[in-house]
C-alpha angles and dihedrals in degrees: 000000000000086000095052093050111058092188098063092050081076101050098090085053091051095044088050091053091045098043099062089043095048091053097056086081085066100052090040085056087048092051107043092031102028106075105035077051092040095054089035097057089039103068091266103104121145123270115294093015091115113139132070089241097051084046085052088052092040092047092054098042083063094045093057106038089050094041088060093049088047092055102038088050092041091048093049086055100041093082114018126120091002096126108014084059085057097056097045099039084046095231093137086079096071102028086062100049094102115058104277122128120238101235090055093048097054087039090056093045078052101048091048098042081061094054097053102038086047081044088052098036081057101063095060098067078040105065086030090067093048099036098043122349151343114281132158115276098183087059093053094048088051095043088053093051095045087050100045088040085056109039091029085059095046089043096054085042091063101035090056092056112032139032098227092046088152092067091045092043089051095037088058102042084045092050093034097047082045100047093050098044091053095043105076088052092064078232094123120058126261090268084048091053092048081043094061092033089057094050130084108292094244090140092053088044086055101048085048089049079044092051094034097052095045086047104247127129124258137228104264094208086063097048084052094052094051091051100047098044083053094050083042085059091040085053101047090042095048089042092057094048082060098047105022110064115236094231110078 
């Protein structure tokens, strides 16, 4: 089966790749939430934390804050350069030696990059639950996909158009998450507002991993916002892999 589908010949290349990017989120997680956890858990909590119930807060309020950080800075690595490294390094003479098309190679390699960040995200709430204390898994795994479906789109996105994809993929999370945090307070002028409104929706995903992972619900209209602007960005990218040459 595998000889008579090119494209699936790649797959365990693919799954290798996205595998090492995908577990950086893990040992973000390890680095940002591991040793305040570490000290808490070990008889070593800040004054006035005395009691097993405040720990348990405390615990969770690091978990959470460094489970956020983890996945934003996994997220921001789990697409970038993948294209753009293939077109300077001149691998896409070779990939696409056998009949694949461009677009569904970099779709699968896609497809494949969300499920095991959402998969590696997932073991963090996992081993949280059996190490410390009781938090929600099924946010997590929701948060994480929103997350890889969003920056992974942005990320292909840039990497389809530009070399340096890594500066413009940071240079729009940084303006967009600025933008949107300063709207609400009337603070930017009327273009900065648009501004914020016209790029990818990071400060709404964030409010919906913040309402997720403290178990409320969450508004339906901006979770529909969030996925649609990331498939918008998927389309685009696939679109010009179809149109734009690779070679350059």
């Amino acid at each position: 089966m595998t000889a008579g589908n090119p494209l699936a010949l790649y797959a365990r290349w693919q799954v290798r790749d996205a595998f090492t990017k995908a577990v950086v989120t893990l040992l973000f997680f390890l680095v940002i939430g591991g040793v305040p956890l570490w000290f808490l858990l070990n008889g070593h909590p800040p004054a006035g934390i005395d009691s097993q119930e405040r720990i348990e807060q405390m615990s969770r309020m690091i978990y959470q804050q460094a489970l956020g950080s983890a996945m934003t800075l996994g997220a921001l690595l789990l697409m970038s350069g993948v294209v753009s490294a293939d077109r300077t390094k001149q691998h896409f003479r070779f990939l696409f030696a056998r009949p694949v098309a461009p677009w569904a190679f970099y779709l699968q390699y896609f497809a494949i990059s969300v499920m095991l960040f959402v998969a590696c995200t997932t073991l963090v709430p996992v081993g949280f639950r059996f190490l410390v204390t009781p938090v929600p898994v099924l946010a997590v795994v929701k948060a994480a996909a929103l997350y890889a479906l969003l920056f992974g789109a942005l990320a292909l996105l840039c990497s389809v158009l530009v070399a340096r994809d890594g500066v413009l993929l940071v240079l729009v999370v940084v303006v967009s998450m600025s933008l949107q945090q300063l709207a609400p307070s009337n603070a930017l002028p009327r273009w900065a507002e648009l501004l914020a409104e016209m790029l990818p929706p990071f400060g709404t995903a964030e409010a919906l991993r913040t309402r997720w992972l403290t178990e409320r619900s969450v508004e339906t209209g901006d979770l529909t916002l969030v996925l649609l602007y990331a498939l918008g960005m998927l389309v685009v990218a696939l679109v010009l892999l179809r149109r734009v040459p690779l070679a350059r």
